[in-house]
N, C-alpha and C positions, 0 to 999 in steps of 0.2 A: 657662337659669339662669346668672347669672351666677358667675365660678370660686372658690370657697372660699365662696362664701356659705351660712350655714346652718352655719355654722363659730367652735366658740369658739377662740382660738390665744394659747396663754402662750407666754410672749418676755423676755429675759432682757438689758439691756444692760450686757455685766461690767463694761467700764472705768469707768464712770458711777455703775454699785454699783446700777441702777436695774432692777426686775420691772415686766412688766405683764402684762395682757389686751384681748383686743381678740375685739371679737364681732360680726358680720355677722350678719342675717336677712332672711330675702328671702321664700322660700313661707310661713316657719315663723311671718313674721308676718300673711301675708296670710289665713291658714288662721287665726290666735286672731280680727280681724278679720273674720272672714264671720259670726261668728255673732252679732253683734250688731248695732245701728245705734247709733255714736258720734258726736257734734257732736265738731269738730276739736281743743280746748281737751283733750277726755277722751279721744281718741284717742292725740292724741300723747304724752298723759302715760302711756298703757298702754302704749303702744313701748317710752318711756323704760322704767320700771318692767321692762316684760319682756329689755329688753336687760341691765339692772341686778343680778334676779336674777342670770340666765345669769354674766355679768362677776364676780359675788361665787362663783360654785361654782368657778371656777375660779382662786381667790385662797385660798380657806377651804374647810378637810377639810371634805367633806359627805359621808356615805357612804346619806342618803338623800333627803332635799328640802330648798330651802332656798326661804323665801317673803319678799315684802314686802308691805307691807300700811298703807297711810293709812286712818284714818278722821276722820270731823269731822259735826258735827251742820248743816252749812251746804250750800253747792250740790253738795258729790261727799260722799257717806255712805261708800262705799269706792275704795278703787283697790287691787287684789290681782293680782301676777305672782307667780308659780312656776315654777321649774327641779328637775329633778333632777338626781342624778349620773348617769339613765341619757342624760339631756340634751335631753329630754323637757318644754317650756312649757307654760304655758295662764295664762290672763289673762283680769279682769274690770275695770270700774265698772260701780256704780251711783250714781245721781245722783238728786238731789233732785226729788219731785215739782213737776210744772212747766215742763218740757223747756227747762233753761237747761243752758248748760254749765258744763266745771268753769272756775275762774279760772285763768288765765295765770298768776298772781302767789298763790305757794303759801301767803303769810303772810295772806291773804285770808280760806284757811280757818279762821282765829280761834284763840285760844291754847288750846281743846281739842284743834285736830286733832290726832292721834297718830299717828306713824310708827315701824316695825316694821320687823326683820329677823328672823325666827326660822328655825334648825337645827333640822330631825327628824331626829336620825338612828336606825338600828334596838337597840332595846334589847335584854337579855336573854330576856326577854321579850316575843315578837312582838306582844300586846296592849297595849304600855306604850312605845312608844319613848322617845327621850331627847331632850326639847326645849331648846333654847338660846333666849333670847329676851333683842334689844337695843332698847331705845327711842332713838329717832332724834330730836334735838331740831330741830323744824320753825321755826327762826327766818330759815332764809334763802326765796328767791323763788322757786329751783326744785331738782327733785330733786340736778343737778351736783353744786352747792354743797351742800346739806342733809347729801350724804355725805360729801362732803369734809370736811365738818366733823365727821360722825363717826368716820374714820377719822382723823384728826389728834386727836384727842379718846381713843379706845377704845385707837387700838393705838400712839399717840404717833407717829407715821410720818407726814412730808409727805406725801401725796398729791394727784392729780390725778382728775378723771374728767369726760369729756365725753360727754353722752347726743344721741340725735336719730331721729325718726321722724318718716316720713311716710306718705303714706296704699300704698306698696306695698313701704318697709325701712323697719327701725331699726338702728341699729348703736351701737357703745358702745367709746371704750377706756380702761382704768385705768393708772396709772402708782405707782408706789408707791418709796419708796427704800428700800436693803434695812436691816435692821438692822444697827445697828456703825458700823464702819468702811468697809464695803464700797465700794470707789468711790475715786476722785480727789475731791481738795478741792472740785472745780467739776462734779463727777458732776451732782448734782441740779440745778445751777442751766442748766446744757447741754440737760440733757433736757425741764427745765421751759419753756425756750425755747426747743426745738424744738416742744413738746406747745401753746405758745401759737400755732403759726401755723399750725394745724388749723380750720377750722372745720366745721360740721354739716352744709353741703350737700358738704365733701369729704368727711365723714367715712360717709356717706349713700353716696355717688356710689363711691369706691374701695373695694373686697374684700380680705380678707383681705393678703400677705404684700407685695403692691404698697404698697396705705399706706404698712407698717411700712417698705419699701426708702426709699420717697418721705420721708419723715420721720426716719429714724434712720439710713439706711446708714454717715453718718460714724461712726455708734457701732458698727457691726460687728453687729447685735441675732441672737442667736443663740436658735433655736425650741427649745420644748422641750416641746412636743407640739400635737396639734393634736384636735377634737373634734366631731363631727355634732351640731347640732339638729335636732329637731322639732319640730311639738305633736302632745300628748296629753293625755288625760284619763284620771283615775283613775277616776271614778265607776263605776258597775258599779248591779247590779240587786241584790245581796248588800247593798252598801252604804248603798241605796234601802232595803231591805228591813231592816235595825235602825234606820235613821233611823227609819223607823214607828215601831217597836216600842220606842224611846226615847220617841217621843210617847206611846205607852200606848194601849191598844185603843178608849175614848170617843172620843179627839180623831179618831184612825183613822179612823172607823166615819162620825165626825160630818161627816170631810172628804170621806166618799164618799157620804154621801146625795143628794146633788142628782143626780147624775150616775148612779150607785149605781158609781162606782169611783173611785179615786184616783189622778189623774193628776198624776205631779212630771217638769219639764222640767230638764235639767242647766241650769244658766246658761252652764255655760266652755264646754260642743260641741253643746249642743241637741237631745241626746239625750232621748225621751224613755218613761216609764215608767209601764206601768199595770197595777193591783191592781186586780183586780176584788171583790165581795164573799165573794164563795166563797172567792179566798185570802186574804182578810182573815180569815175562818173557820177557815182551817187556819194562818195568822200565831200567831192568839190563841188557839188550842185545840188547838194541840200540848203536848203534859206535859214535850216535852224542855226544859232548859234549856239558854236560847241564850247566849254569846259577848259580854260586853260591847259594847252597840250604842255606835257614832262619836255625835259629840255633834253633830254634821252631817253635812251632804251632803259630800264632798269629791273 
């Protein structure tokens, strides 16, 4: 494996007044990747996206997941990455019946589609976290821009962001200029023409702290920490298990007749999960009360 990959790294360039992040993935994307079959159009937009989260946890306090999330009534119905702060991925699409892909060109997906950033962090509460939710206005052609415009938009701050995957990395770096005064008069406009002569198959091809030398060293770029990814998956068999019991014992019951059990497969790891009727019996005919059930699978 190649060296830092699997690696998120904030980076600081003081003269310039300029922050970033930069995020390599290399097994952590080949592994969200194995469990499904994506035509190339929806692949690479799940790279992007998955590199995207990651790049935002370590820009924005997350102290428990942070997600994104497109949907649109046309050829991709979702595109959904997740990062935690344990630094922890996993990632989906689903696509339109019909086995076409998603569009190159994001304004394709028509003035419904909706694009999402939402913060869970833990509440007081362990039942109830605390969500933060931004609408992303989907008027540019790809995810890059779409952010860029929300972060010039949300937090008033020029920034930059370049996304790219292929079918064995994705990678991702941000650039943001700091609040104030921070910097030299010509900080931003330095870094934004160094960050233009980047492109996706360098960005793809170089790891971690090399890039940042290859690209910034006139600016001195001093690290200020660095972070492991993975993937993982939340789901669990508890979690399978009030999902039922959210649906309510008829639908249960009705969904294990053919088979006489209830078989649900994770979409994010392929995990999967079976209730026979017997505990569908002891599900619905326990007296104890159970625990607020998730309002999904997740």
């Amino acid at each position: 494996m190649t060296a830092q990959s699997d690696t998120l790294t904030r980076f600081l360039l003081p003269d310039a007044g300029v922050r970033g992040v930069h995020v390599h993935l290399d097994e952590t994307w080949r592994e969200i990747l194995s469990h499904a079959s994506y035509p190339p159009a929806a692949a690479e937009l799940l790279g992007e996206a998955s590199v995207a989260s990651a790049l935002f946890t370590g820009h924005t306090k997350v102290d428990g997941r942070l997600s994104i999330q497109l949907r649109s009534n046309t050829a991709m119905r979702t595109l959904f990455a997740e990062c935690t702060a344990a630094g922890t991925l996993r990632g989906i699409v689903q696509l339109a019946e019909g086995g076409g892909d998603a569009p190159r060109d994001l304004t394709a997906l028509g003035e419904d589609a909706l694009l999402a950033i939402t913060i869970e962090n833990p509440g007081l509460d362990p039942r109830e976290p605390q969500r933060y939710q931004s609408l992303v206005g989907l008027t540019a052609s790809n995810l890059d821009e779409a952010f860029e415009d929300y972060f010039r938009q949300s937090e008033q701050l020029p920034t930059r962001l370049l996304l790219a995957a292929d079918g064995g990395r994705a990678a991702g770096l941000l650039l943001q200029k700091l609040p104030g005064d921070e910097g030299d008069h010509d900080g931003w406009s330095r870094a934004s023409a160094l960050f233009e002569t980047l492109g996706k198959q360098e960005l793809l091809e170089v790891a971690g702290n090399d890039l940042l030398h290859r690209l910034f060293h006139e600016e001195k770029p001093e690290l200020l920490g660095e972070r492991p990814l993975r993937f993982a998956c939340s789901c669990s068999r508890e979690r399978v298990q009030g999902m039922l019991e959210s649906l309510g014992e008829a639908e249960a019951r009705a969904a294990a007749e053919p088979t006489g059990a209830v078989e649900i497969r994770c979409e994010f790891c392929g995990q999967e999960y079976h209730f026979a009727l017997t505990e569908l019996d002891i599900l619905f005919g326990d007296a104890v009360v159970s625990s607020p059930a998730p309002e999904r699978l997740q």
